[in-house]
N, C-alpha and C positions, 0 to 999 in steps of 0.2 A: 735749367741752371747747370752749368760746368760741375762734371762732379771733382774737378779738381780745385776748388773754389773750397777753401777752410772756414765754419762757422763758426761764431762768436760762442755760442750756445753749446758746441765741444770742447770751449778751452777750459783747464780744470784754474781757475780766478783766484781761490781761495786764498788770502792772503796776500795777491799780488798786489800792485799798480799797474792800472792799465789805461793806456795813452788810447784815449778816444778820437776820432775825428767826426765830430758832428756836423751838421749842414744846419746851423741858427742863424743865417743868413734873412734876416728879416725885417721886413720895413718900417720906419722906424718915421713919426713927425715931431719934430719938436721934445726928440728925446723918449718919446711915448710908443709902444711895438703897438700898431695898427692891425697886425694879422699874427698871432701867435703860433700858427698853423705850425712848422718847422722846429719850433722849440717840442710841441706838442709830439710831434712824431719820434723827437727824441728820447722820449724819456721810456719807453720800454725798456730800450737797450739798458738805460742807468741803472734804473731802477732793476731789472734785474741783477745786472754784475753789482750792488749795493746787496739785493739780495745772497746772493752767493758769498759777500766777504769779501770783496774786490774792492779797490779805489781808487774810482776814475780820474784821470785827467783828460779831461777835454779842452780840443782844440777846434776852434772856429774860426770861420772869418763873418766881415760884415762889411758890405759894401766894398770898393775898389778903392781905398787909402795908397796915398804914396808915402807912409812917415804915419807918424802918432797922429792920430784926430779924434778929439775929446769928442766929437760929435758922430763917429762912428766906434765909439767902446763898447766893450759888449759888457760893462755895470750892470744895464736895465734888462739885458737879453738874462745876467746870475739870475737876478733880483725874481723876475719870473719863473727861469727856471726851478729854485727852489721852492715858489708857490708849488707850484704843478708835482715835485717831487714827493715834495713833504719833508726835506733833507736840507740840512746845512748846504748853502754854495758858499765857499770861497772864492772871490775873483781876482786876479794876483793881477797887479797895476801894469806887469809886462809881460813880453811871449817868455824870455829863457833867462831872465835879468834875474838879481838880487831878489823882488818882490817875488816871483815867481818861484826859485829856489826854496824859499821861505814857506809859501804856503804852501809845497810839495810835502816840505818836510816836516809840517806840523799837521799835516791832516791827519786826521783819527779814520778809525773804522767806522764809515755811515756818512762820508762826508765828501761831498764832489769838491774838486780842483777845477778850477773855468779859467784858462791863460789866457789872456787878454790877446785881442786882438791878433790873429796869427799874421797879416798881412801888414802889420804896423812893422815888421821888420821883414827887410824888402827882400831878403835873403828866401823868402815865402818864394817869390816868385822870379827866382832870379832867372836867366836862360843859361847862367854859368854851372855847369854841376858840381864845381867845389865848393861855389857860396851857398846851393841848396841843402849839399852836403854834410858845411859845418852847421849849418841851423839843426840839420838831420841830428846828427851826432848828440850835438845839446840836446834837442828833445826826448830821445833814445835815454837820455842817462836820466831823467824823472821816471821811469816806469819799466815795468816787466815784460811787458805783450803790449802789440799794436792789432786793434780793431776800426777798420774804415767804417763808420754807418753815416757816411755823407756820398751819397748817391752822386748830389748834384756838382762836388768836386773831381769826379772820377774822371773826365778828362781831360783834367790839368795835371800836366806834368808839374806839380809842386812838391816843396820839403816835408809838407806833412801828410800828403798824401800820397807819394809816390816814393820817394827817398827813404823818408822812417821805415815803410813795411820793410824795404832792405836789412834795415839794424836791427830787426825785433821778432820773433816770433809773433804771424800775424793770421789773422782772419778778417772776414765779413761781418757787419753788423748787421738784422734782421731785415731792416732798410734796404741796404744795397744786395742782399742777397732774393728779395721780394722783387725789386727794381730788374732784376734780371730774369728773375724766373717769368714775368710776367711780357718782358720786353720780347724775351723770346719765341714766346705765344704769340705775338703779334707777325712776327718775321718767320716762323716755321712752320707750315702749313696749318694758316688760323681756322678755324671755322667759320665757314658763307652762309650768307652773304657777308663782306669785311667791307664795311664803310669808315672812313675815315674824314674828321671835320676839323678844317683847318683857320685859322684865324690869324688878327695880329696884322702889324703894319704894313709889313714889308714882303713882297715875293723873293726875294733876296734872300733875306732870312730863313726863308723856311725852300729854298731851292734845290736842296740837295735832296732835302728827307721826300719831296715832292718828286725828285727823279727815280729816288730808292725804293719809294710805298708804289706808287702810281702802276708798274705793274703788277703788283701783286695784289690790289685791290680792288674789289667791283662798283665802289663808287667813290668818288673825293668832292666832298661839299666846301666849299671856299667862301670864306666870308669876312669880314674885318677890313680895314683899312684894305690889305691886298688884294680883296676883288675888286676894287677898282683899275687895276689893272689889266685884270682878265675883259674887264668889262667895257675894256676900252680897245683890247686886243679882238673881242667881238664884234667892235664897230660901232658905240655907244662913245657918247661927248659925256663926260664924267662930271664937268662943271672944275672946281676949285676944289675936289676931294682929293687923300693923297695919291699919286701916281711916279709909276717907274718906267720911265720911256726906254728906258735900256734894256725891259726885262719883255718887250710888247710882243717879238718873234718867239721868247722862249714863250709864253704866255700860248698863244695861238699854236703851238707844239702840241702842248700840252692839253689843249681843246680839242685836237683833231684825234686823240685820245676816243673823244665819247664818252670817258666816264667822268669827266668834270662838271659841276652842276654848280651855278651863279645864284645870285639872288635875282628876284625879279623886281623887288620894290624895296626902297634905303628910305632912310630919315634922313631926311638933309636940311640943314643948317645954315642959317647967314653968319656963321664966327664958331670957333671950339669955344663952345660957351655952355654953360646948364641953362642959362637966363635968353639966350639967342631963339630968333624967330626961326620953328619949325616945322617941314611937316613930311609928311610918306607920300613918297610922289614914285613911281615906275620908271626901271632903269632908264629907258631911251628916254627920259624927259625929265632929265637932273638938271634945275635952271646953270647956266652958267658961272652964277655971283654965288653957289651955296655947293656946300659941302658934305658927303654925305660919311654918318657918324655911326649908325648902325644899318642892321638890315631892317628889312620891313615885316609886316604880320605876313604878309602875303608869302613872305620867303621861308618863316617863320615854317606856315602849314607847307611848304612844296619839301622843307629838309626834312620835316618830319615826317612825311609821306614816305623819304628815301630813306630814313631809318628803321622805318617799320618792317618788322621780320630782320632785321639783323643780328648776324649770331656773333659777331667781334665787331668791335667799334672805340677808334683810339680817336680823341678831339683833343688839338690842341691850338690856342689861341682864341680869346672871344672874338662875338660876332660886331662887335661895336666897342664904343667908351662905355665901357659898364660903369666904369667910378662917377658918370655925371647920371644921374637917376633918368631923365629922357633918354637916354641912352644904353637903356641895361636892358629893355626888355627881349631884345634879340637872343642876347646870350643867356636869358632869361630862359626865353623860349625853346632852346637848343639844347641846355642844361635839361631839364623837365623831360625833354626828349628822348637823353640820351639814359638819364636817368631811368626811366618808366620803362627799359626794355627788361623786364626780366626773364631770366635764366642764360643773358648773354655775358661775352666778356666785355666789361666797359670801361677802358683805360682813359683818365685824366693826365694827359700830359705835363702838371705841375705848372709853376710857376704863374702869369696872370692867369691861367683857366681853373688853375685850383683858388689860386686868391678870389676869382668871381664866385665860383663855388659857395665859399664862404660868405663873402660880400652881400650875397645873394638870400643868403641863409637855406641854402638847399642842402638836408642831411646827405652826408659822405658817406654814411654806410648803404644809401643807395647805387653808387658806384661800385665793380667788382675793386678798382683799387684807384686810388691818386698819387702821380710820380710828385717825387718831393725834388726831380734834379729835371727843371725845363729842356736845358741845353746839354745836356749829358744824355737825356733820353731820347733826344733826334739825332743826337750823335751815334748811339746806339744804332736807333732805327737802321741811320745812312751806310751802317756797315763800318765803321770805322772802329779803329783798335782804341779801347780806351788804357790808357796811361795805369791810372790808378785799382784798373780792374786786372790787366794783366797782370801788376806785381804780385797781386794779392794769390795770384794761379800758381807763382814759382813753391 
């Protein structure tokens, strides 16, 4: 971790107001939080500055709003979090409006502030720096000190996360200060064998962090939607699973590597269906009409073969549709895996690989840590300057 990097955990609170940036970004059906995991993570931070005489105002977002939507408020996201606290929430009906003035100004000692939805007002994410500016400014004027502990917002240049640390005496929250220290274990000479497992729909998506890792690691297990790609770049008829014709040359690159390792048997599927006819059939013989949703047993035992004796290991992306149950035991399988190595380092890439985690019911203190910022954290990986981490360095 940067020692010039300010923690939350040195600032003296007492008495203050301190403008939170939390990552409660969380999914939500029918109004109902599905995976509380991120609220969860947050509440250290609070509940400490609550301890010390401090009183936060937290800022989140939830989902990509363009404008108010009653169906991405963060109500349900208070309503839990002050389960989990044990503490009055207050949720102020807007991000810097009237309501939100209000319930800055009546909070007592012991009592979180939650501003509604920070992205409901578009000034969140504007590309202009005066518009993010004034949002900055307003939020700056409810509180004393700014503390970022949303990881997974750090590389967005936004008002709350990037602009406010300007206007405020600021630091890191234990989150984003963990999210680093650990990140760069991974990137500064880790300890070998360093296997990395990659997952998720797209080679696209994950193409950068796969140019960045790829020499620095002694193997890359590939699985999820995007080895069909690979597997198709190796000379394999894929059938009707997903594929990126565009990505086939970078793909076979990336083969000639050596250190990339496919699956050798999918669960294929006549439709994305939990109800569709299926079964594990071996890559070169995926029928045409079916599609394949997870990996197979057989792939199951060859990555866990290639995880055995691993002394670093960062997995991100599942190896299938973990959310349709036919469909989970790959990542199932890989989890279990990666899990069972002890005394290694074992990084959970966040977002669906920690949600399957859960989904899964696989204890997370078996993990050495779970990133709570998906796309922040391959950003990281890829080298790149994060926004929200830099200011926090000035």
């Amino acid at each position: 971790m940067p020692s010039s990097l300010p923690l939350a955990a040195d600032l003296d609170v007492q008495g203050l107001r301190v403008l939170v940036r939390c990552d409660l970004n969380v999914p939500l059906e029918q109004g109902r939080i599905t995976d509380d995991g991120r609220i969860r993570a947050s509440v250290p931070l609070l509940r400490d500055l609550l301890d010390r005489g401090a009183t936060p105002i937290v800022m989140a977002h939830l989902g990509r709003p363009k404008g108010p939507d009653a169906a991405l408020s963060l109500i349900p996201v208070g309503a839990r979090l002050a389960e989990l606290l044990v503490a009055p929430v207050r949720t102020a009906a807007d991000v810097t409006g009237p309501a939100a003035r209000e319930a800055v100004e009546m909070a007592g000692q012991g009592t979180v502030v939650l501003l509604e939805n920070v992205r409901f007002d578009p000034r969140e994410t504007s590309k202009d720096d005066a518009q993010r500016g004034a949002l900055a400014d307003e939020l700056a004027a409810f509180g004393d000190v700014y503390v970022d502990d949303a990881f997974g917002a750090v590389h967005r240049k936004h008002a709350s996360v990037y602009d406010l640390a300007q206007r405020l005496p600021h630091a890191a929250g234990p989150l984003v200060a963990a999210e680093v220290a650990v990140l760069d274990r991974l990137t500064q000479d880790p300890a070998r064998p360093y296997v990395v497992v990659l997952g998720g729909s797209k080679v696209s998506d994950k193409l950068k962090v796969i140019e960045a890792l790829l020499p620095k690691v002694d193997t890359l297990l590939v699985g999820g939607g995007m080895c069909f790609t690979f597997l198709k770049a190796q000379g394999h008829e894929v059938g009707a699973s997903l594929l990126e014709q565009d990505q086939l040359d970078t793909c076979r690159a990336f083969l000639e590597t050596g250190k990339v390792v496919l699956p050798v048997d999918v669960v294929a599927a006549e439709r994305f269906a939990a109800d569709a006819p299926h079964d594990v059939v071996a890559v070169d013989a995926i029928p045409a009409d079916r599609m394949g949703l997870d990996i197979g047993p057989r792939s199951v035992a060859l990555f866990t073969d290639a995880l055995a004796g691993a002394q670093t290991v960062f997995w991100n992306g599942p190896m299938g549709v973990f959310e349709l149950a036919p469909y989970a035991e790959g990542t199932r399988g890989v989890a279990e895996a990666v899990a069972s190595l002890g005394g290694a380092l074992t990084v959970v890439g966040g977002g669906d690989s920690a949600a399957a985690v859960r989904a899964l019911g696989i204890d997370e203190s078996r993990f050495t840590h779970i990133s709570t910022g998906g796309g922040a954290s391959l950003e990281k990986l890829e080298g790149k300057e994060l926004p929200g981490l830099t200011i926090l360095e000035d």
